[in-house]
N, C-alpha and C positions, 0 to 999 in steps of 0.2 A: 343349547336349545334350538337355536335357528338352524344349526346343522342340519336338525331333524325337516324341517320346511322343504318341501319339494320346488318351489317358489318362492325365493330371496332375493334381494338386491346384491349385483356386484359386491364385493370387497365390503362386503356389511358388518363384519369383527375390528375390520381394519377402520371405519367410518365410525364407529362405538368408542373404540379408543382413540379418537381423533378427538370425538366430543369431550369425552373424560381429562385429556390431556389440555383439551383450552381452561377446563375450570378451575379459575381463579379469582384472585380479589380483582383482575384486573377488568374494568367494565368492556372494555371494546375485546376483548380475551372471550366475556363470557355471552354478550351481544353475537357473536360471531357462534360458540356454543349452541347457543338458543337456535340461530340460526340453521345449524346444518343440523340440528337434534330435529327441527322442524321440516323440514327436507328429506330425512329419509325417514321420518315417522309418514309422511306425504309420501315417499318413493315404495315402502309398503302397504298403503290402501290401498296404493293404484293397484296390487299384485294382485 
């Protein structure tokens, strides 16, 4: 689907499965998830 955006973030499939891959039981695992999930949900308003 973001393929189709004329206007994406860098490496923005590769930062999706970044997030994906921290989610765990582990809490500083998933703290850190939240984190960069928040960062480029914030990195695509700006677009």
């Amino acid at each position: 689907m973001i393929q189709a955006f004329i206007n994406k973030p860098e490496k923005y499939k590769e930062s999706v499965e970044s997030v994906i891959t921290l989610i765990s039981s582990d809490s500083e695992k998933m703290k850190k998830a939240a984190k960069d999930l928040k960062d480029l949900v914030e990195e695509v308003k700006s677009l």
